[in-house]
C-alpha positions as a Markdown table, in Angstrom:
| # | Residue | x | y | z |
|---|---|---|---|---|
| 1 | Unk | 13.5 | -13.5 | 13.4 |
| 2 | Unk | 11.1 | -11.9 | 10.4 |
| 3 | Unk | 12.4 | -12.8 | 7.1 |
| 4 | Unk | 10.3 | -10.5 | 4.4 |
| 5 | Unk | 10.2 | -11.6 | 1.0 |
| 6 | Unk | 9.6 | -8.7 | -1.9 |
| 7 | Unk | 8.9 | -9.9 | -5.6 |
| 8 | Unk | 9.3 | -7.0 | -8.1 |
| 9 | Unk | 9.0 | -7.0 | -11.6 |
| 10 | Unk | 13.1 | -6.5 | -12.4 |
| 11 | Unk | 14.2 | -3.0 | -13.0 |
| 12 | Unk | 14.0 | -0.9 | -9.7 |
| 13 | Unk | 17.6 | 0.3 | -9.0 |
| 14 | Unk | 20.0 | -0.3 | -6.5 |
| 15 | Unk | 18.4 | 3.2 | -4.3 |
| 16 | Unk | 15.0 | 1.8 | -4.7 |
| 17 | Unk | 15.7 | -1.6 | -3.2 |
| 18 | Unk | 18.0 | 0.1 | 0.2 |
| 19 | Unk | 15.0 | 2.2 | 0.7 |
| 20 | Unk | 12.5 | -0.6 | 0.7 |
| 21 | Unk | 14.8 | -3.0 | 3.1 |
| 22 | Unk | 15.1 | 0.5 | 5.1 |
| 23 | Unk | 11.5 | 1.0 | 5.3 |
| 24 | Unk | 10.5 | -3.0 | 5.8 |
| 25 | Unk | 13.1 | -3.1 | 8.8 |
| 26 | Unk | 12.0 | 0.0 | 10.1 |
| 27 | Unk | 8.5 | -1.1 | 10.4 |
| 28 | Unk | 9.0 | -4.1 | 11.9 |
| 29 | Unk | 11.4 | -2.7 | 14.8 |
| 30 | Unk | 8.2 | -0.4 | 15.6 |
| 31 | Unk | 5.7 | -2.6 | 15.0 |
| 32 | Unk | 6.7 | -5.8 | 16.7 |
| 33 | Unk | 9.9 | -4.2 | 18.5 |
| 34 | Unk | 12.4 | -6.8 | 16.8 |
| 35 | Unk | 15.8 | -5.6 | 16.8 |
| 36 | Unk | 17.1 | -4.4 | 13.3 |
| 37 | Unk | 19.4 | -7.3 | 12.9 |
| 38 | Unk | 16.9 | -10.0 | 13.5 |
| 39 | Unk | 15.0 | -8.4 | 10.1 |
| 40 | Unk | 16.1 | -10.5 | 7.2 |
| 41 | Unk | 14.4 | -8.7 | 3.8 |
| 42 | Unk | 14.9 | -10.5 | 0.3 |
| 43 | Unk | 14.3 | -8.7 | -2.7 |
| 44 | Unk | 13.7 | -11.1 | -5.9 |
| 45 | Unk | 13.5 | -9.5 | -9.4 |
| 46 | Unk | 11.1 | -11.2 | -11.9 |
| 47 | Unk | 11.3 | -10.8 | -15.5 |
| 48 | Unk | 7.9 | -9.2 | -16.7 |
| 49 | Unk | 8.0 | -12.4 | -18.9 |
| 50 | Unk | 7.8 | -14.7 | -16.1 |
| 51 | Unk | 4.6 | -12.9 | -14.5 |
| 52 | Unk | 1.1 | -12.4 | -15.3 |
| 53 | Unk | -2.5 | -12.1 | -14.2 |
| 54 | Unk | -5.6 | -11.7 | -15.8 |
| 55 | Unk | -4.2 | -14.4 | -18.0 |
| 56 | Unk | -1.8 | -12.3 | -19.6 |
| 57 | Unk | 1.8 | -11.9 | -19.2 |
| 58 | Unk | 3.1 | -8.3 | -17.4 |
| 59 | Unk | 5.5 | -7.9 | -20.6 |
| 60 | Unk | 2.0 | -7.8 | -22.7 |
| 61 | Unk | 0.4 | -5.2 | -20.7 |
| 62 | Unk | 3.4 | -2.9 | -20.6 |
| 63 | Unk | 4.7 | -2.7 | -23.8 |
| 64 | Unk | 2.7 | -2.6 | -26.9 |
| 65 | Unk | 2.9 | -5.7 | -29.2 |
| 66 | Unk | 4.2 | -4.8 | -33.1 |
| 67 | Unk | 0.8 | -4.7 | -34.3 |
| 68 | Unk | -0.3 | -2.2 | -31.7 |
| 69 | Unk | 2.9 | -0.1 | -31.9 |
| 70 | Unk | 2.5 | 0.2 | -35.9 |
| 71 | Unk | -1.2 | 1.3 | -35.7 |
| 72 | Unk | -0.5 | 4.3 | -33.1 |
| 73 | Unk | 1.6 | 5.5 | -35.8 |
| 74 | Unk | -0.5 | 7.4 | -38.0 |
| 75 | Unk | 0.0 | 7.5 | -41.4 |
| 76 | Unk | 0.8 | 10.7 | -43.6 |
């Protein structure tokens, strides 16, 4: 009985998580010949504030902190 565990940064839609408990499933009836209902797949959103690496946080490296944003912005 394979129980899959898949931590994503939250925001992947509804479509996008079916199609990865479709393709996780899948692969483990063909690889290991388990029967489809014996695949147990959990999907766990994390905020991008509650993960990080490189000692940062994922919510730093993806959007660009105020005083970044204002000095893209050039001036006229």
């Amino acid at each position: 009985m394979p129980y899959v565990k898949i931590e994503v940064i939250e925001g992947i839609s509804r479509e996008q998580k079916a199609g990865l408990v479709a393709d996780v499933t899948r692969s483990l009836v063909d690889r290991l010949g388990k029967r489809p209902e014996q695949v147990f797949v959990v999907i766990q959103e994390v905020s991008a504030d509650d993960w990080g690496y490189a000692g940062a946080l994922i919510s730093e490296r993806t959007t660009p902190r105020r005083e970044d944003a204002s000095a893209a912005v050039p001036s006229q």
